[in-house]
N, C-alpha and C positions, 0 to 999 in steps of 0.2 A: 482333840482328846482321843483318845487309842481306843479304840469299842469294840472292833472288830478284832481276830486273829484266826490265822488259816498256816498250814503248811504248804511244801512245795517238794513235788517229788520229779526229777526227770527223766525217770525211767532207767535206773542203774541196776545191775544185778552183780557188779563185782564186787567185792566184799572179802578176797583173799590174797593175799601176796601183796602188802599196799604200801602207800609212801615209795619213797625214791629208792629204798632200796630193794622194794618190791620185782613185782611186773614192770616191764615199762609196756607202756598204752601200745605201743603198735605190735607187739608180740602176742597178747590177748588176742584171744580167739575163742567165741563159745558155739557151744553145739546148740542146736536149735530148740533144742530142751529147755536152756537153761536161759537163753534169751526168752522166750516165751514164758518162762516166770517172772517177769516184770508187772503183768497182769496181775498176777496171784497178791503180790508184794501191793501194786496198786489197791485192789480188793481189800486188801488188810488190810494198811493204811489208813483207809479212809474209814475202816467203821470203829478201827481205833478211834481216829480224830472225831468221830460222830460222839462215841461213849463218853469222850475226854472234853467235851461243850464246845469243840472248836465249829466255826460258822462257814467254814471252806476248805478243798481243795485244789491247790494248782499243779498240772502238771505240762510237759512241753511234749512239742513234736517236733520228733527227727528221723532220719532212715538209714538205713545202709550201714550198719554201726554193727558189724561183728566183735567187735572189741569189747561189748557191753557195758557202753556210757550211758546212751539215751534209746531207749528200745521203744519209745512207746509211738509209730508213725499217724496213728488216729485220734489228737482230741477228744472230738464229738462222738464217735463211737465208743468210745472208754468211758466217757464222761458220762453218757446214755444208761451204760452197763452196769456202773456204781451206782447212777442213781437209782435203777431198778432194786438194787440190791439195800439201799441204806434209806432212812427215812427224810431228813431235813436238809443234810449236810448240803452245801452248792459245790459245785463243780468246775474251775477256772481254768482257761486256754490260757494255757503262759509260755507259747503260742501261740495261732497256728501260724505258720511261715506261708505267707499271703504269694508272694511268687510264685511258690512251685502247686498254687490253686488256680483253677480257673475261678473271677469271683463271683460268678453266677453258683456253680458248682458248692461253696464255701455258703454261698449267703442261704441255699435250702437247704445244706444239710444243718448249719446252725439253725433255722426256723424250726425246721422236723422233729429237731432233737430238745428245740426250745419249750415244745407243744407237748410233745412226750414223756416229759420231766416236770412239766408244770412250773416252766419258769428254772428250773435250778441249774442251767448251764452257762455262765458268765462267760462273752465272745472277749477274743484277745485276739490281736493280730502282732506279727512282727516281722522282721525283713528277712532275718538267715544272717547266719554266719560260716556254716559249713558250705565249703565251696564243691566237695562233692556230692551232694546235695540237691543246692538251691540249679546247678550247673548240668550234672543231670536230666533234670527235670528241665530243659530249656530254659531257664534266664539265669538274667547274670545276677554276675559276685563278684568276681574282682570289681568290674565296671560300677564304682558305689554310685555315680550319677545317674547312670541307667539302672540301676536295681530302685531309687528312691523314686525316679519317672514313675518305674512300672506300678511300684509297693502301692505308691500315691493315686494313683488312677482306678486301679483297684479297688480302694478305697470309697473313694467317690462311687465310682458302680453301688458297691455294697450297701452302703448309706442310704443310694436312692431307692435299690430294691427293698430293704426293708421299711422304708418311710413314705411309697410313693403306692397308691394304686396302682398305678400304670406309668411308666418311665422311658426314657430313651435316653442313650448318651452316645458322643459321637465325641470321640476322645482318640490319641494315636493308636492306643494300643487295640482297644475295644470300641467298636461301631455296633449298638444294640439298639432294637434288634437289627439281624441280619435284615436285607433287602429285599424278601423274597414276595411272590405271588402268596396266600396262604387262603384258603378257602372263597376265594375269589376276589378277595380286598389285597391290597399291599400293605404288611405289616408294618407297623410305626410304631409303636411301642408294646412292652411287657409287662407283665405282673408277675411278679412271684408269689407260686402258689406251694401249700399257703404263707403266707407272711408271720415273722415273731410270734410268741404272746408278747413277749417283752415291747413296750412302746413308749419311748425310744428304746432300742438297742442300747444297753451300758457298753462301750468297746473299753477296753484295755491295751496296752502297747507299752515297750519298756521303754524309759528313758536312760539312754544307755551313756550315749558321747555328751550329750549338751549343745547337738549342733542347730546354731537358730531358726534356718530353716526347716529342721524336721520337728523342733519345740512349736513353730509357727503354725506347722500342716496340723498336727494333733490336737494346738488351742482351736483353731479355724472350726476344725472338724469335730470338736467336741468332742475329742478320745481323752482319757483317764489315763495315767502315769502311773505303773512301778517303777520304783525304785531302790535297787539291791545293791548292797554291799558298796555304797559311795560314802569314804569319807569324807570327812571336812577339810575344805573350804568348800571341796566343788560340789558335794551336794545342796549345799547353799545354795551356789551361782545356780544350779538346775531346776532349785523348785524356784526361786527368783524368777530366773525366766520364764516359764511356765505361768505364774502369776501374773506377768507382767503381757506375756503373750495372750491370755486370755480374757485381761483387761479391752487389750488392743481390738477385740473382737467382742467387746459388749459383756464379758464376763468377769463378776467382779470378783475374785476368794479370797477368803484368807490364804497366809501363807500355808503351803498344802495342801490345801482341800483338792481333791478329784485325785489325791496323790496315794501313793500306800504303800508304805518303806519292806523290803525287805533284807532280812538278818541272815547270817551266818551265825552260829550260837551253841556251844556247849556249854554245861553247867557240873559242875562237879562241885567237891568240899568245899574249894577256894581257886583264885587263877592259876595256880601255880598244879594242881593239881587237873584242872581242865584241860588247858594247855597242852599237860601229857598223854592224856586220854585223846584230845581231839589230833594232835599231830598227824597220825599217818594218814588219815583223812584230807587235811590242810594237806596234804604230800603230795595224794592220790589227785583230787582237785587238779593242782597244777601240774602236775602230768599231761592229765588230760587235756587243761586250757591253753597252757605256755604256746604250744607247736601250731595252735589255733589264731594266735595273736588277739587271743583274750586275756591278757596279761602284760603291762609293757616292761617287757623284759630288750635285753641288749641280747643280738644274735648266738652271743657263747653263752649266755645264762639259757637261751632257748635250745639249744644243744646239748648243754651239761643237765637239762632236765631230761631230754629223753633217752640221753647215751651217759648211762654210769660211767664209763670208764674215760669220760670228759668233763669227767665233775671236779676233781682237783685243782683246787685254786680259785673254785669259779665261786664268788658270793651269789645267794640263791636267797627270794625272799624265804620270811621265816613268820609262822605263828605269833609268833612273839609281838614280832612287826605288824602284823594287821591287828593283833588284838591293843595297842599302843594307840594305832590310827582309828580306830572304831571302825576298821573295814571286818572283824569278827567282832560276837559278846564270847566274852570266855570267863568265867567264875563260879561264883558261889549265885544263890536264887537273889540273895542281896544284892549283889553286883550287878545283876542281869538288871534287878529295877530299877535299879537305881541309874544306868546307863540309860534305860527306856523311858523313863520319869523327866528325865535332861531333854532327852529327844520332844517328849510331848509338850514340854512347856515351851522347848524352841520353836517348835510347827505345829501351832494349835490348831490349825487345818485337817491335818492327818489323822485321820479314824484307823485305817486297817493294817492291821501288821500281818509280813508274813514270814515265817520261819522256814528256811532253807534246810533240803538233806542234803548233806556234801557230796561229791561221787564216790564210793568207798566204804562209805557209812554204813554196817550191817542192818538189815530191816530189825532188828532187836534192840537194838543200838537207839536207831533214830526213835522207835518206840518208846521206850525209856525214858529218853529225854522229852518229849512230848508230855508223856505223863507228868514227868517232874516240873514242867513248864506250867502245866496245865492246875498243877497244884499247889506249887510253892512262888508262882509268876503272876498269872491273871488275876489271882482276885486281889491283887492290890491296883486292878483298873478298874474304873466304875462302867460299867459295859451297858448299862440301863438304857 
């Protein structure tokens, strides 16, 4: 049953010259000004979503993005910031890209920040997709079998430093503690000081591909699933396995549960009227993803998205087409519940929804529609 809802912001500040016949993404370039109003747009955001009774914010971490897609490179500092600023709302990593952390490093600034918030910072991990990036920062990216090694190990650290007094692991990557003499003893294990309030740690991690091994490491480990913009069939096969993985390890759920879908979604008079509204948006999006191989497009579709003058002839997906598949909601407030109502009664597991700002999307915009969500949407969920 749907109880919860939260937005999702990742840190965009473009909002002019959009769709394809826009900017294209690698010609952007913003002054340091106008990157650092990401913050600002975050701050408002969120005390919108506070006024409007929403129960969450998520947003991501990423770096190095002059282009002004994902500006925001600190979670837990941001999340910190807002919470100081707003009273109830929580605060979600949707992120952080666990690679280019060390996870000692990761697992006390989420404690610090856990402590100082009183609980309202929700940990999220995930692997990376930007390969200059995650690449950077020393580990791999292309290498998917050595970024899942590393992600995974990680993992396990972080787990035991929030759940363990005193810990050691002796894994490839990480030998902790170090070997050393230390005030006259030979140190053998750590604690992380101090340790969560939160006990257990709730983690979060997208469920992106459906690959068995990586559904297997997260049931194991007892991480919680998002899941964004999949339509049907394979969102099925995803939460399936998921359930079935979690079984496998002494967990019994219903279909969904530990899961929590996330939307793409405009609402205007009717579909036909949303659809025009949301376009350059949907435009702007694949701009940005197509070249990322967050889109499976055929190599001239991924071409003819970022160079106009190779778009002739090339079929390109279209709004139309994801709002068909349920990979967008696009309508009237009817339509939006009536889409969401199908979903609840399919995956009676699933409590939290979260609503996606597209990249592109003006911070007035995504407001807007928040509010219209918030008024003509939720209360036909029983949130009790």
């Amino acid at each position: 049953m749907f109880k919860s809802f939260s937005a999702s912001y990742a840190g965009h500040v473009v909002d002019d010259e959009l769709g394809l016949e826009g900017t294209p993404a690698n010609d952007r370039w913003y002054s340091n000004e106008r990157l650092a109003e990401a913050f600002d747009w975050a701050l408002d955001i969120s005390q919108h979503l506070e006024a409007n009774g929403y129960d969450e914010f998520w947003m991501a971490e990423h770096h190095f993005q002059p282009e002004g897609y994902e500006c925001i490179p600190n979670l837990i500092m941001l999340g910190l910031y807002l919470a100081c600023n707003t009273q109830r709302l929580k605060y979600g990593c949707g992120f952080n890209i666990t690679p280019m952390w060390h996870p000692l490093r990761l697992a006390e600034d989420f404690a610090m920040a856990d402590i100082l918030s009183g609980g309202r910072i929700i940990f999220g991990v995930g692997r990376g997709y930007h390969s200059r990036e995650v690449e950077t920062f020393g580990s791999p990216m292309f290498d998917g079998d050595a970024n899942r090694e590393l992600f995974e190990e990680q993992v396990e650290v972080m787990v035991k430093a929030f759940n363990e007094e005193a810990f050691s692991h002796e894994g490839k990557h990480y030998q902790i503690p170090a070997k050393v003499p230390y005030r006259g003893y030979t140190l053998e294990k750590l604690s992380l000081v101090p340790r969560p309030l939160q006990n257990p740690v709730e983690i979060w991690q997208p469920l992106v591909s459906g690959n068995p091994k990586g559904v297997d490491f997260m049931a194991r480990m007892g991480i919680k699933a998002m899941v964004a913009n999949t339509p049907e069939p394979a969102r099925n096969e995803r939460l399936t396995m998921y359930q079935q993985a979690a079984a496998s390890h002494g967990r019994e759920l219903a279909l969904g549960e530990d899961i929590a879908f996330g939307y793409r979604f405009f609402i205007g008079k009717n579909k036909e009227e949303a659809i025009k509204e949301a376009k350059p948006y949907f435009e702007e999006a694949m701009k940005f993803a197509a070249p990322l191989g967050l889109m499976r497009l055929e190599p001239e579709q991924i071409d003819a998205v970022a160079n106009p003058s190779l778009r002739r002839g090339v079929e390109l997906p279209t709004l139309e087409a994801a709002v068909e598949t349920g990979a967008w909601l696009a309508g009237s407030p009817d339509d939006i519940v009536n889409a969401l109502k199908e979903d609840e009664a399919r995956y009676p597991g699933v409590e939290r929804v979260n609503l996606g700002s597209v990249m592109g999307m003006p911070r007035e915009v995504f407001k807007e529609q928040l509010s219209r969500f918030a008024a003509d949407v939720m209360p036909a969920f029983d949130r009790s």
